[in-house]
N, C-alpha and C positions, 0 to 999 in steps of 0.2 A: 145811908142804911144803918138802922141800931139793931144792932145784933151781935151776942158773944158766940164768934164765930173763933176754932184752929181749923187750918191749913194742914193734912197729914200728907206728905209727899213719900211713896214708895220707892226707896231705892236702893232695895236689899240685893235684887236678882242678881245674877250669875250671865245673864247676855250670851249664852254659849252660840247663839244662833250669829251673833257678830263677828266668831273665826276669828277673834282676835287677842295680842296679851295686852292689850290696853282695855281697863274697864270699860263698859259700855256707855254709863253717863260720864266718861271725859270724852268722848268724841266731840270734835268739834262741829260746830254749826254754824255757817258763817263768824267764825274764829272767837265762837263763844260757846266753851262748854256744854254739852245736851242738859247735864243739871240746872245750870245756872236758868236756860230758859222757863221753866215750871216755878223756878226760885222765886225770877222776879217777879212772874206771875201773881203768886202768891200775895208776896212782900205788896204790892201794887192793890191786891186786891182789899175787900172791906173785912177780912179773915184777921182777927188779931194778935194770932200767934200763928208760928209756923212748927210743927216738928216734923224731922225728918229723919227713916226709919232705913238705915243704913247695917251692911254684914260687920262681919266682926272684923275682917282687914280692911274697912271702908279705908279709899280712897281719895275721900271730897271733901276732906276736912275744911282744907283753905277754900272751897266754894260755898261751905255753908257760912249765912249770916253771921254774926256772933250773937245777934237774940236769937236766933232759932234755935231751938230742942233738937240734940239729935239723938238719936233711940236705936241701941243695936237690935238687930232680929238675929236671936242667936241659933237658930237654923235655919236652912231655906225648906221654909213648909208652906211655903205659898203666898198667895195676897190674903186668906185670911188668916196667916200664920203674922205676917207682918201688923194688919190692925191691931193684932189681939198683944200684939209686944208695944205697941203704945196706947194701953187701956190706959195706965196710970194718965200718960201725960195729956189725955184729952179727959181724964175723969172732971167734974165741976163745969166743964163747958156744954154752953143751953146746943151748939149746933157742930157739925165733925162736917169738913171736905175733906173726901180721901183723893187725891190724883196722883198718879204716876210718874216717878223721872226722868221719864221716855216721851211725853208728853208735852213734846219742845214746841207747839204751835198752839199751846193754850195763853189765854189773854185774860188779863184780869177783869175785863170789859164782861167775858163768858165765864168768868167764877163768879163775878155779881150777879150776874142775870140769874144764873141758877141761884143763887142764896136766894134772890127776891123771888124764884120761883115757889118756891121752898117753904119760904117765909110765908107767902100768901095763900098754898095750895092745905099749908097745915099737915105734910106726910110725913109719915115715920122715915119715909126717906126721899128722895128724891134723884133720876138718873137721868146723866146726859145720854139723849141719843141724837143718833146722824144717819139720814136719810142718804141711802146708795145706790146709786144705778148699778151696780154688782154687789150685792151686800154677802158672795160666797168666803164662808170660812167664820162671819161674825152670829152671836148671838143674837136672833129674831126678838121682839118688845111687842107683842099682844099686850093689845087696850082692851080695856072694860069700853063701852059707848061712852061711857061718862069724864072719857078721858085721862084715866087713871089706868095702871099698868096692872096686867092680870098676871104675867109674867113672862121672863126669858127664856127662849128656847133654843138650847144648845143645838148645832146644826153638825158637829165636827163627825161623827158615826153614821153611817147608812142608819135609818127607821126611827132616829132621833124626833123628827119631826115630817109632818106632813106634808104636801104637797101644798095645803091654802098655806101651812106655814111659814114652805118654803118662796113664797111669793112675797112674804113683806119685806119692803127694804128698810124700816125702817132698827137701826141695830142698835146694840148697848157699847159704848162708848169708853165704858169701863171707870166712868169718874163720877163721884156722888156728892152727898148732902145727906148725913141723917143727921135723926133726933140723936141725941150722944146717947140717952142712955138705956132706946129702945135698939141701937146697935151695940153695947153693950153689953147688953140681957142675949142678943143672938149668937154673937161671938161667942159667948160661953154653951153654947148647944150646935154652934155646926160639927160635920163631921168629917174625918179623912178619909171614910170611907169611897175610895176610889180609884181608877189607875195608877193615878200618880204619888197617891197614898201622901193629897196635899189638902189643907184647909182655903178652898177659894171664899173672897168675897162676897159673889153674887147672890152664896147661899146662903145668906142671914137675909135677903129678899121673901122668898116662900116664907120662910120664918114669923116674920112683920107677919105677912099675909093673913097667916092661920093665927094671928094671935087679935085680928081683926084692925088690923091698921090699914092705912092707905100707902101705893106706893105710887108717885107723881113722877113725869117724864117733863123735861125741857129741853126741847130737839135744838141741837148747836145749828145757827145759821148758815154757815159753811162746813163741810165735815173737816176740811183738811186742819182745823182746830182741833179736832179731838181725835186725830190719830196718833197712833202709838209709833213707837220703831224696833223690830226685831231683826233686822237685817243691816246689809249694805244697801240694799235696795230701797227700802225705807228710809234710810238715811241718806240716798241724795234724794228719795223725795222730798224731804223734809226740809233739806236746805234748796232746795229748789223754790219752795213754798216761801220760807222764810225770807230767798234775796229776792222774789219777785216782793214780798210786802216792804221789803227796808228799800226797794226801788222805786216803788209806789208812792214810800211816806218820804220821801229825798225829791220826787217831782211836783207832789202836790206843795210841797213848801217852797219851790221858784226854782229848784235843780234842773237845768236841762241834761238828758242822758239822751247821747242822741240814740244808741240803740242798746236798749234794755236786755234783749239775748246775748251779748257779748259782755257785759259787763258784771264787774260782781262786787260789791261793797260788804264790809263787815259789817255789823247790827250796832260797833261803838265808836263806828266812825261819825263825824263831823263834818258838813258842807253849807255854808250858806248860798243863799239866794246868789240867782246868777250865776253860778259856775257852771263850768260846761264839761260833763264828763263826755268824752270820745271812745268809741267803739275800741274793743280788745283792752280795757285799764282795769287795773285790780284794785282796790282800796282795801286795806287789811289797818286790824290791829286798832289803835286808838288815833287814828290819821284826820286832818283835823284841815281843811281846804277852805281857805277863805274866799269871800266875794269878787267873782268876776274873772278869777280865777280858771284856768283851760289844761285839762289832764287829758294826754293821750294827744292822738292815738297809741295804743299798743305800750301801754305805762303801768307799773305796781308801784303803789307807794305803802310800806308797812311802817306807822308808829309814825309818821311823820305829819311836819306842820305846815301847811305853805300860807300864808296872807293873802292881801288882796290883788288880781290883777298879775298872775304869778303864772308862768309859761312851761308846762312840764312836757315834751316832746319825744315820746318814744325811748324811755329814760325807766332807771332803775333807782329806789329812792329806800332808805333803810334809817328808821331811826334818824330824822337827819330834820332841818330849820330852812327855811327859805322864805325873806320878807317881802314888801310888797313890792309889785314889777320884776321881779327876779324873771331868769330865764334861765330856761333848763333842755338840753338835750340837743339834737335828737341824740341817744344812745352813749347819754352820761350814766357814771353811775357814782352816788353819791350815798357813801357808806356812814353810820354811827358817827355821832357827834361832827358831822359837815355842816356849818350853816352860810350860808349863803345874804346877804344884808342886804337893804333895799335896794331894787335896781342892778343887783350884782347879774352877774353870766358864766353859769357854767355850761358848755357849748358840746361841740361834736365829740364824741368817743373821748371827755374826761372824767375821771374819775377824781374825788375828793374824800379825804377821809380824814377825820377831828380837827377839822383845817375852819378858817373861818376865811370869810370873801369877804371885803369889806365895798363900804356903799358905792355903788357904780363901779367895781373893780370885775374886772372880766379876766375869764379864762376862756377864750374862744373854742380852742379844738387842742385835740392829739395832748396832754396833757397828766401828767398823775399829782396830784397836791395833797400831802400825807401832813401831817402835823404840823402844821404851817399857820402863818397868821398874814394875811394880804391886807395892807392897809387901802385906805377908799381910792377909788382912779385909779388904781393902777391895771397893769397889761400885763398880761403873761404868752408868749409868743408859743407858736408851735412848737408842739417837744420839749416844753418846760420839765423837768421832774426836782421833786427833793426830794432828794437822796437821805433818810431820815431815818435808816437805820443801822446800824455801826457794825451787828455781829452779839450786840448784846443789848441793846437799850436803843428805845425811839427817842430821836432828838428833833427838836424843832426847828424851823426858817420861820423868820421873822422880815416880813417885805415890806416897807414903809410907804407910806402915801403918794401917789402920782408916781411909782415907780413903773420902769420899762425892762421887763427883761425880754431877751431876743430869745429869738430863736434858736432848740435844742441847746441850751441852758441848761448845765447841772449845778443844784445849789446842793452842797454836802455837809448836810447839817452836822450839829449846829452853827448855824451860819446866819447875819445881819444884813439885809441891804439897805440903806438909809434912804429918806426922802426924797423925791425925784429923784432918783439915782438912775441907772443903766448899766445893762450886762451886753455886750455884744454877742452877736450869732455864734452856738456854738459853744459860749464859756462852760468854762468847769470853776466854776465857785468855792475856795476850801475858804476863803478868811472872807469877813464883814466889808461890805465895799461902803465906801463912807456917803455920807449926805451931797447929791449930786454931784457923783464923778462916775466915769463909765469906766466899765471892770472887764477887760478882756483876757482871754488867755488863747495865745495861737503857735504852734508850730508850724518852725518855717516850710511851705513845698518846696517840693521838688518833682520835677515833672521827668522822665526817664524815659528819655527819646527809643524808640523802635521795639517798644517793651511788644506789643501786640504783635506784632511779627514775628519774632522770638519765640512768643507763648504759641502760637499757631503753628509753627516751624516743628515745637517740641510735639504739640500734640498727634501731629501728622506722624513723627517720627515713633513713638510709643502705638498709634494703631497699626502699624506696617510691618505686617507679617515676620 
């Protein structure tokens, strides 16, 4: 498409209807900003600039582009208080998209569509609308027969509109396409003449009209594209909207999710073909699941990497590596900088943290492994822990290749165990055990004949009146 087209994105408001002290466009939406989604839009679309028309204590700095324009509206006087504060930055441009920062389910696919609308219909302006089986609360769009919009009919006051009006569904959507500099010319003649004593958008439409222009419609194919969000309620529609499409576009590319309503993926996650998400699994963050690959059941992994063929079971996964054939869980939890190397095993209720596994080295179960480095083969027996903190500073274990430690094992870092080495059941580890020799520490029993009789004896005698 050729065309000198800006992207104007609205995102001055105040969101008071969100009850909240987090600005409105940093809500997340499937763990990506409400701005960001209209952003990429945009950036995506055949629009070749973007400015973005932000308050004076914006917020979004680090969300916006670094080529995009950002334009303060140094009061909140409305949406057409905001156009008219980026006259400068869209002056010289043949065409203006204005959309919203609330706007989180618009597609660059439906800002083209309408530019070619736009393009070929020749109107001073052009607006999206969407067709509603309840269209209560949104502005009504009377056509001319000829297909061209006569104009919007606010529905929000008893006697606003009438009864055939109130029959159409078809609404205004709130995003456009004008001519830059026949919106321009309007800008400078709307008025605040109103209740909210604000300059809206809409009304530089009649304006075109009586100045003898055309005003063109291209109805969004789906409406849940051109909804806005002023609530909480809105906002999980919105991401409701959003994970069913990022679940959609993860299936049709060879993801099996075996059920869709339980599961919830972020928009900048990563799955190849063939993996298999399991019912109740979260995927968050920038998490990145290789082929063949099986998460879940009942699994989050935030920010993390797994390969191919990689076993995640009922597990909690944070920032963390795991290569190919690894296995995980059920009901590990494998915290920031843990990675796990081909083939490794972190197993039943351990926990690993900036530890590294190395290739085919297993931690089967009951386990804590804190700053540690396990060379390949090796075993870590039930009740392993290093002990990796002193009181002042994390020190590390360092576990050498095909080593064995036993059972309930404490290793008190910093501490070496060398090459095939072994720790017997039970040790308490303070010095480096050398390259294949077994390291034990035991205190001698003693076994205390008639203790339980005694103790029972006492007990009987302390209840007794």
């Amino acid at each position: 498409m050729s065309i000198d087209a800006v992207a104007v994105i609205m995102a001055g408001g105040k969101g008071t209807r969100m009850r909240s002290a987090v600005p409105k466009l940093l809500h997340p939406i499937c763990g990506r900003p409400m701005l960001a989604w209209p952003l990429k839009a945009a950036s995506e679309s055949a629009a070749g600039r973007i400015v973005v028309i932000v308050p004076p204590d914006s917020q979004y700095d680090s969300l916006i582009p670094s080529d995009a324009l950002t334009v303060v509206q140094p009061t909140q006087d409305g949406t057409g208080g905001a156009a008219r504060s980026a006259s400068d930055a869209i002056l010289g441009h043949e065409t203006t998209l204005v959309l919203s920062g609330d706007n989180a389910a618009i597609t660059a696919e439906l800002l083209d569509d309408l530019l070619d609308t736009h393009l070929k219909t020749g109107a001073a302006a052009t607006m999206v609308t969407m067709d509603l089986d309840d269209p209560s609360g949104y502005g009504r769009v009377r056509r001319f027969p000829d297909g061209s919009v006569d104009r919007v009919i606010e529905t929000k006051k008893p006697g606003d509109a009438t009864e055939a009006d109130l029959a159409i569904c078809e609404v205004n959507a709130g995003i456009y396409a004008f001519e830059t500099a026949r919106l321009l010319d309007a800008l400078g003649r709307i008025s605040s003449d109103n209740a909210q004593s604000e300059y809206y958008l809409p009304d530089v439409l009649p304006l075109m009209r009586a100045d003898g222009h055309s005003i063109a419609a291209y109805m969004a194919p789906d409406p849940h594209l051109t909804l806005g969000i002023n609530d909480r309620l809105d906002l999980a529609a919105a991401e409701a909207e959003a994970r069913r499409r990022i679940l959609e576009r993860h299936m049709l590319a060879g993801v099996t999710v075996v059920d869709p309503a339980s599961t919830w993926i972020d928009a900048e996650v990563e799955i190849a073909p063939d993996a298999r998400i399991e019912p109740g699994t979260s995927l968050r963050g920038r998490t990145i699941v290789g082929s063949g690959s099986t998460v879940g059941p009942l699994s989050t992994l935030t920010d993390t990497t797994l390969g191919s063929n990689v076993s995640v079971l009922h597990s909690y996964l944070v920032e963390c590596k795991a290569g190919d054939g690894a296995q995980i869980g059920p009901f590990a939890y494998l915290r920031p900088d843990a990675e796990l190397a081909s083939g490794a095993k972190a197993g039943s209720f351990v926990e690993v943290k900036n530890s590294r596994i190395g290739e085919g080295a297993k931690v089967p179960h009951l386990a804590y492994v804190g700053d540690a480095e396990i060379g390949a083969g090796s075993n870590l027996g039930a009740g392993t822990i290093t002990a990796n903190y002193d009181g002042f500073r994390k020190n590390r274990t360092t576990i050498g290749e095909n080593a064995r430690i036993g059972v309930d094992t404490m290793l008190i870092a910093p501490v070496e165990v060398g090459d095939g080495a072994y720790t017997g059941a039970g040790a308490v580890i303070k010095s480096d055990v050398p390259e294949g020799a077994l390291a034990v520490s035991e205190n001698e029993q003693r076994n205390i004949e008639g203790y339980a009789a005694r103790k029972a004896a006492k007990m009987q005698e302390e209840q007794t009146p």
